[in-house]
C-alpha positions as CSV (number, residue, x, y, z in Angstrom):
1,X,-5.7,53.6,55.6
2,X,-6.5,51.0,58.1
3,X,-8.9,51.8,61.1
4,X,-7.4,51.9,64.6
5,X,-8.4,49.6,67.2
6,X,-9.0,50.3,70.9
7,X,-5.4,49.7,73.1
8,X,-6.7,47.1,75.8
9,X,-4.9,49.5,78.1
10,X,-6.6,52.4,77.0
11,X,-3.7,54.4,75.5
12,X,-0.6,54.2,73.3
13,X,1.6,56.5,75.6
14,X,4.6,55.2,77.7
15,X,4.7,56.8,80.7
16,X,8.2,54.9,81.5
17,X,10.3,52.5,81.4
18,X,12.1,50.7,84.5
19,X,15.5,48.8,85.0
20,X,16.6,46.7,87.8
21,X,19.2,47.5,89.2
22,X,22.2,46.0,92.3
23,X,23.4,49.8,93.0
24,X,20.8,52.6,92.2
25,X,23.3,55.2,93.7
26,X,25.9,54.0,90.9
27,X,23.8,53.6,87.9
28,X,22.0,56.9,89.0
29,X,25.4,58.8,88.9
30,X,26.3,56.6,85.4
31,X,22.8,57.7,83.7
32,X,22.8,61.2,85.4
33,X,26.3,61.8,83.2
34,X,25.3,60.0,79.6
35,X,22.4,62.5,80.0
36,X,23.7,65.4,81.0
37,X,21.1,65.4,84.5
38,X,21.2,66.0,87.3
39,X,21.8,63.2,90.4
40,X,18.2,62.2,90.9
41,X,17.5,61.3,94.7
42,X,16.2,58.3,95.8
43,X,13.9,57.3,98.0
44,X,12.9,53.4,99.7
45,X,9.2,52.4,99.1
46,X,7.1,51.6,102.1
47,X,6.9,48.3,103.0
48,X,4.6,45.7,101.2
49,X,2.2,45.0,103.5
50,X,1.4,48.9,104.5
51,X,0.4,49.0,100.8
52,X,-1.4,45.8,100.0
53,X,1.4,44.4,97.7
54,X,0.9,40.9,96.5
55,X,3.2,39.0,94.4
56,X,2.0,36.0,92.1
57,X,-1.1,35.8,94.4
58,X,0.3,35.9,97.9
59,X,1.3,39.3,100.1
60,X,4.5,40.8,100.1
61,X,6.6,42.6,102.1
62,X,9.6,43.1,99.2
63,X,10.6,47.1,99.6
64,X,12.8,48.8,97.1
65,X,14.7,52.0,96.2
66,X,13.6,54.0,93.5
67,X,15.0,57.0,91.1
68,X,13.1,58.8,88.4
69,X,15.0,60.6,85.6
70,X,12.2,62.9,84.4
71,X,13.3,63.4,80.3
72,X,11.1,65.8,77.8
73,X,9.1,62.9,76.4
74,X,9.4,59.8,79.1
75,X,10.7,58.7,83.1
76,X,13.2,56.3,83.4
77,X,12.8,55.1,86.7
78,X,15.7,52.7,88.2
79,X,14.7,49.9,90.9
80,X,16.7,48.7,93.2
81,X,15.3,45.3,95.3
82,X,15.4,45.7,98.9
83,X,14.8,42.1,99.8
84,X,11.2,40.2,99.9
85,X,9.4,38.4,97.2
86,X,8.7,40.8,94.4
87,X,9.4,41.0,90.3
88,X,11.9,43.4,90.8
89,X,13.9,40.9,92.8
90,X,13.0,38.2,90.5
91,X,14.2,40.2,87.3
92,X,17.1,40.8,89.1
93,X,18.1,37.2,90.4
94,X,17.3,35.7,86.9
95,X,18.4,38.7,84.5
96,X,20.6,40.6,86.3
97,X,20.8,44.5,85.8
98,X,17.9,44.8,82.9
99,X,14.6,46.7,81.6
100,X,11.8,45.5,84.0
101,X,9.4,46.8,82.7
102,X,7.4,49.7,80.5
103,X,4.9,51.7,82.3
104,X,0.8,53.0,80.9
105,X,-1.1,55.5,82.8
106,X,-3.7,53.9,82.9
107,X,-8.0,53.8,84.3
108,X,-9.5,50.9,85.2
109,X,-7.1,48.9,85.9
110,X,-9.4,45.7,87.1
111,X,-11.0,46.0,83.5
112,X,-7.6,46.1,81.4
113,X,-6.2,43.1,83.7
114,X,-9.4,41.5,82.7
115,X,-9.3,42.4,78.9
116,X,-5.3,41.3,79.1
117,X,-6.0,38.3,81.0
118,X,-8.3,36.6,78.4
119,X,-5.3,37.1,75.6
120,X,-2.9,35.2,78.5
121,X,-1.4,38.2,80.0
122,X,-2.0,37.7,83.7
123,X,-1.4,39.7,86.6
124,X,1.5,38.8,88.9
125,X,2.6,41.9,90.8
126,X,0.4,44.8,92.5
127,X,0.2,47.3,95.4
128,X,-0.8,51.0,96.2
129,X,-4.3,52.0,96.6
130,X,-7.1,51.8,94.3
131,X,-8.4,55.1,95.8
132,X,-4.8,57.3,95.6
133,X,-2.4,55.4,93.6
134,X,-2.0,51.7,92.4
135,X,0.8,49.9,90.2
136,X,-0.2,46.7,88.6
137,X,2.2,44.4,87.0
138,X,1.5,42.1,84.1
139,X,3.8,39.3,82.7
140,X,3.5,39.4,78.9
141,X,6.9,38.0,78.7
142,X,5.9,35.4,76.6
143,X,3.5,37.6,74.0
144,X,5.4,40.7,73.9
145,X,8.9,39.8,75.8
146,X,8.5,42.0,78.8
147,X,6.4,42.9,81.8
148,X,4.0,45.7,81.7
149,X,3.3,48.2,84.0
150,X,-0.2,49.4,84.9
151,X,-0.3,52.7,86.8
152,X,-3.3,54.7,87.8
153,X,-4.0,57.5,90.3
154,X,-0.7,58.3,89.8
């Protein structure tokens, strides 16, 4: 039996996992039926610069809408761009509707960006507070095909 190693995020739970999205009201009706939910309301986030969000090292204003599906074991959250500079919009324009990302509660985040950062994973998408709540983005579309979410205080 081999030994386990440490997670550079800290933990081997998925907290969720995010799709972009052109119509959140329509996909949230479409995923609400397959399982067997309820409608999930959604909500806009506040803008950018009220919560320090930065994208690829320069602030943002980019908003969104959000949805949570709460299941027994994960959260599937659907985003829907709002216009502004952010990854979401980015998935979106180059993907189209597509996973964005998979989420890790996580502590420390400025340590596991740093830890992630020396194997090329670099951080490109951030806002919150570091105090109440912070999401943190990293691209590890090249080492691992997607983006990573970092989420603490939350």
């Amino acid at each position: 039996m081999s030994e386990k190693k440490e997670s550079l995020l800290g933990t081997r739970k998925v907290s969720q996992i995010a799709i972009v999205v052109r119509d959140i009201e329509k996909t949230s009706r479409a995923w609400a039926e397959v399982l067997g939910l309820d409608v999930p309301k959604w909500f806009a986030t506040q803008p950018g610069s009220e919560v320090g969000m930065t994208f690829r090292g320069e602030p943002s204003d980019a908003r969104a809408k959000l949805a949570f599906f709460h299941l027994d074991n994960i959260t599937i959250e659907l985003i829907e761009p709002m216009g502004g500079k952010s990854s979401w919009q980015e998935a979106l324009d180059n993907n189209g509707e597509s996973v964005h990302h998979i989420a890790f509660n996580v502590s420390d985040t400025e340590g596991r960006v740093k830890a992630l950062a020396t194997r090329g994973i670099e951080k490109f998408h951030q806002g919150g507070d570091p105090k109440t709540g912070q999401y943190t983005y990293v691209d590890a579309s090249k080492q691992l095909g997607l983006v990573i979410e970092m989420l603490e205080g939350y």
